[in-house]
N, C-alpha and C positions, 0 to 999 in steps of 0.2 A: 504494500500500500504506500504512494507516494504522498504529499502534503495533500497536494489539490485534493485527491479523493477523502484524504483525513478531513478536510474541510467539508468537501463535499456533504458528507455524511453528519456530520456535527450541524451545518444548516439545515439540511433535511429535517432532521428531528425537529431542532428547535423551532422551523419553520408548522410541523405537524402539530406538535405539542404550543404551537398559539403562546409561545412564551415562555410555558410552566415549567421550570428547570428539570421540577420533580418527575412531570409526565414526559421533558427530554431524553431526561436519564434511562424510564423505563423501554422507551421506545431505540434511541441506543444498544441497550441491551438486545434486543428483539434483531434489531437489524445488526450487529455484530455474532451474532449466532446463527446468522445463516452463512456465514463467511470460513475459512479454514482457520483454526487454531493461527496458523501463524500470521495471518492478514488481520486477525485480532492482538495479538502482540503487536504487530506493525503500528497499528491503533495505540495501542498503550504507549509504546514509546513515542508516538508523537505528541501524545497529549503530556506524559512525564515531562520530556523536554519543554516542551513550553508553559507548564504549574513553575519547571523551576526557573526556567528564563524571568518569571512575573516574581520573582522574590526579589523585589527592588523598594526600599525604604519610599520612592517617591509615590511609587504604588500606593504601596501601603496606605501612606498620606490622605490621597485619592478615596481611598476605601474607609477611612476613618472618617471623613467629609461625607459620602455619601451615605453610609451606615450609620450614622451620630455616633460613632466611635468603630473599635474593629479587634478585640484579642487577639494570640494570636492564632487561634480556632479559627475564629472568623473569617480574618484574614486570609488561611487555607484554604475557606471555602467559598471565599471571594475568588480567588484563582481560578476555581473549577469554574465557577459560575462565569470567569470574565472569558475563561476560553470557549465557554458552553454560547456567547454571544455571537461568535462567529472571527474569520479572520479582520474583515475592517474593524472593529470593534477593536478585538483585543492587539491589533497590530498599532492602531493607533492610537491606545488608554500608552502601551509601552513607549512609543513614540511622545505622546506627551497626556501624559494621566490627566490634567485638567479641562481636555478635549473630551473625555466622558461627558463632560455636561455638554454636549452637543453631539457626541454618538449614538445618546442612548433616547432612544424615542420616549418609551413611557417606561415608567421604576416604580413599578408595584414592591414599596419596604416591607409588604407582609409578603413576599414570595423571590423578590429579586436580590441579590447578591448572594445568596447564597446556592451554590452548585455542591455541595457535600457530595449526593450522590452520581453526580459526573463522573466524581473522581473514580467510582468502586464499577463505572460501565462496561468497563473492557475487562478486569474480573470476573466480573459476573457472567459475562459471552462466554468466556476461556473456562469457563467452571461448567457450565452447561452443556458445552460442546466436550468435553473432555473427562468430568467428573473429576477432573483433580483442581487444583490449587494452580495458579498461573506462577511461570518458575519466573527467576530473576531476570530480568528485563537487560543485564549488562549494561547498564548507564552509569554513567559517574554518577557518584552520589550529589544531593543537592548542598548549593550552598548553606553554610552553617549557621552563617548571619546577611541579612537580607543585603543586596547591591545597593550601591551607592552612599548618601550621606544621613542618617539619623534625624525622624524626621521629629518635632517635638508634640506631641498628640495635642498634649495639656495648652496650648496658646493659641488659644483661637484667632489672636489678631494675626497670627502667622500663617495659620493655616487658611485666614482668611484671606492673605495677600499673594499665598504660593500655589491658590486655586480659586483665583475669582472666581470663575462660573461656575464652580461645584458649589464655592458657598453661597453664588446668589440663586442659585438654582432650589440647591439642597438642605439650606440653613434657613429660618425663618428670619 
């Protein structure tokens, strides 16, 4: 599986599933288990690689503005969720995260930013198709501590000036 189709398929869903991360994920699952074992790996390591390419402090930032805050759970499942958006989306939040507030058409807070079960979609395919446990993906391991510069959560006047249009979008 090369990107395009990895993309492919990640629109597909989210386009079917009208949004709903949760009902992407499921339908992900459905459509990675008609595929071979290893066209679903293919899958997992392109989504691996880019959960961890999005481990960037400005990110993060980004997702604390739009979430009224972001652990680092949340955070994680910001990731899924910004890859579950598609590639203009999350190629441009990494490009520059305060372009969210102009990516994202509508942000439903009781359902949006969080992709948790994105993360476990390609698992689940490889577990159904296989009955085992999907083995080690051979990826460098992720960064330890997120890219770039620390961002300060706690200063809204900062956070207000390093993402105007999330905070005048996202912040009352």
């Amino acid at each position: 599986m090369d990107e395009t189709e990895f993309w492919e398929l990640v629109d597909a869903a989210r386009e079917d599933a009208e949004g709903d991360p949760e009902e992407q994920a499921d339908l992900l699952v459905e459509r990675l288990a008609r595929l071979d074992p290893e066209a679903v790996l293919d899958f997992a390591r392109h989504f691996e690689s880019r959960y961890h390419r999005a481990y960037r402090w400005d990110l993060w930032g980004a997702a604390w503005v739009l979430l009224d805050g972001a652990s680092d759970d949340a955070f994680d499942f910001f990731r899924c969720w910004l890859i579950g958006q598609g590639r203009e989306v999350y190629e441009g939040a990494l490009h520059d995260p305060d372009a969210l507030a102009d990516l994202l058409e509508d942000f439903d807070e009781e359902i949006d930013g969080d992709g948790e079960e994105l993360g476990y979609a390609a698992d689940e395919a490889y577990e159904q198709l296989t009955g085992t446990v999907a083995p080690d993906l051979n990826l460098p391991a992720g960064p330890a501590e997120p890219e770039g510069t620390p961002v300060d959560f706690e200063n809204d006047s900062l956070l207000a000036e390093r993402y105007p249009r999330l905070w005048d979008r996202f912040r009352p």
